[in-house]
C-alpha positions, 0 to 999 in steps of 0.5 A: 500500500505504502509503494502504490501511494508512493508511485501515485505521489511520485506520477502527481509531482511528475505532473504538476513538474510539467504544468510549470514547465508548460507555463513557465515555456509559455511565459517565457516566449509570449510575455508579455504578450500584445497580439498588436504590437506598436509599429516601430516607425517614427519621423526623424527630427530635424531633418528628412527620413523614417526610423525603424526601430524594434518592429517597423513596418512600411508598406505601398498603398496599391501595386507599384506599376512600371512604365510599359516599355521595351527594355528591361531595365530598371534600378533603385536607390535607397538611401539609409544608416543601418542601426546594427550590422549584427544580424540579417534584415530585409529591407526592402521587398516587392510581393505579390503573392501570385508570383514565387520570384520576389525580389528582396534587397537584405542586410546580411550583417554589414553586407548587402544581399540582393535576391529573387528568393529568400529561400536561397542562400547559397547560389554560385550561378549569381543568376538568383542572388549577390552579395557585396561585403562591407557595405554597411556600418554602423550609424554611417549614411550610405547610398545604395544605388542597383541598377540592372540592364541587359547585361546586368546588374551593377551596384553603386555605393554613394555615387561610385561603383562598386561591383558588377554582376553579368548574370544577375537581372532585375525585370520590370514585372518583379516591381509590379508588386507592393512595396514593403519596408522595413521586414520581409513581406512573409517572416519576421525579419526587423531592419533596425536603421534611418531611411532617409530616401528610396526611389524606383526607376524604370530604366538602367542607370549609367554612371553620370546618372547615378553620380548626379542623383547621389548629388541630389539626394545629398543636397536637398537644394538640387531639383531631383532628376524624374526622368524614367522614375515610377517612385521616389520618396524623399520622405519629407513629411516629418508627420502624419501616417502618409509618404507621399509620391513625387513621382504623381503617378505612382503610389504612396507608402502607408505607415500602419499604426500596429506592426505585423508581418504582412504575408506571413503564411500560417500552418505550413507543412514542414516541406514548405518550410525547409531551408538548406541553409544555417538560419533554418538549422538554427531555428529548428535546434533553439525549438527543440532545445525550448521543449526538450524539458518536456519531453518526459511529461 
């Protein structure tokens, strides 16, 4: 009699042991907890630009739309001042959900990372992403100027350039999309920093062009260049939810009063989220280390 109390003790310890654990796991990972966290995006003071901090959140009103032409060039400017260089954010993304190729410009700690599919870290062809190393300090303003044509895609850093890559296309469909800044359109991946500008245009800027901009973006007193543009935004606004176009045709950006990630795909099926790569390992060992506590429960 006195072993089977013992062993009904013993299994009642046991459990109670797993209730604290499970709360304990729950407590950790979700407290405190705020299903509509703040938008970490505020005007800068004192000069022109957005600050995202913690979890910010930008977003295109409507779909971007491209000029209609033959060629298929585009480029893009952002001018930026990263926060870290710790760690790997996306900056900038264009989506839409019909399309598998999203073009995505990331910070891979201080590097640049530009891709069609985030899903692909490693790739020797250069025909699905590139990567130009040092790029980015902490704190420094730097702009990024990547402007592809038919032979390819040439990176500038404020005005000079920098590294070139033959088999690495941008086309104009990539950019019928909506515009989001500041995370990945489909995972949580916060860009901490200061933009202070970001423009799309739908030709291949030479080098004239992109020495000439970087003078304009510098220097607040010089007419910004239009010619070809579909987008830019100064982000001059210093208030109020809206940054407007000065490109008329073109859409606005929105900065949402909560932050979510806009696409994130809920109860994907473990091939779907398979990466070959160290983030995914990485991710995978910190769960199981997580509920490894549980596994006698």
């Amino acid at each position: 009699m006195n072993e089977q109390f013992a062993a009904l003790e013993e299994r009642k310890r046991t459990k109670a042991l797993c209730v604290v654990a499970v709360v304990a796991v729950l407590v950790a990972t979700l407290w405190p907890f705020n299903a509509f966290p703040r938008n970490g995006v505020t005007w800068l003071h004192g000069t022109t630009g957005l600050k995202f901090e913690k979890a910010g959140l930008v977003v295109s009103r409507e779909p971007l739309r491209p000029a209609d032409t033959e060629a298929e060039s585009c480029s893009l400017e952002l001018l930026l001042r990263p926060a870290s260089t710790r760690s790997v954010y996306t900056i900038l993304a264009f989506y839409t959900p019909t399309r598998p190729r999203q073009l995505l410009v990331r910070q891979w700690r201080d590097g640049l990372l530009v891709t069609h599919d985030a899903a692909v870290e490693n790739d020797k062809t250069r025909t699905i992403k590139f990567d130009v190393d040092h790029v980015f300090r902490r704190g420094r303003l730097v702009l990024v100027t990547i402007s592809s044509g038919p032979t390819g895609t040439t990176v500038y850093l404020d005005g000079q350039p920098a590294e070139s890559f033959s088999r690495f296309k941008i086309s104009r469909s990539e950019l019928s999309t909506e515009i989001v800044l500041g995370t990945s359109p489909v995972t949580y991946q916060p860009w901490p920093g200061e933009l202070s500008g970001l423009a799309i245009y739908s030709k291949e800027l030479i080098p004239a062009d992109v020495l000439r901009h970087y003078k304009e973006w510098t220097d607040p007193s010089e007419h910004p260049d239009l010619d070809s543009a579909i987008a830019r935004y100064p982000f001059a606004e210093a208030t109020g939810r809206e940054v407007r176009n000065e490109v008329i045709s073109g859409p606005n950006l929105e900065i949402p009063t909560t932050f979510s990630v806009p696409h994130k795909g809920l109860l994907r099926s473990p091939a779907e989220e398979f990466r070959a790569d160290w983030m995914y390992a990485s991710d995978v060992m910190a769960n199981i280390a997580g509920f490894v506590p549980l596994a006698g429960c």
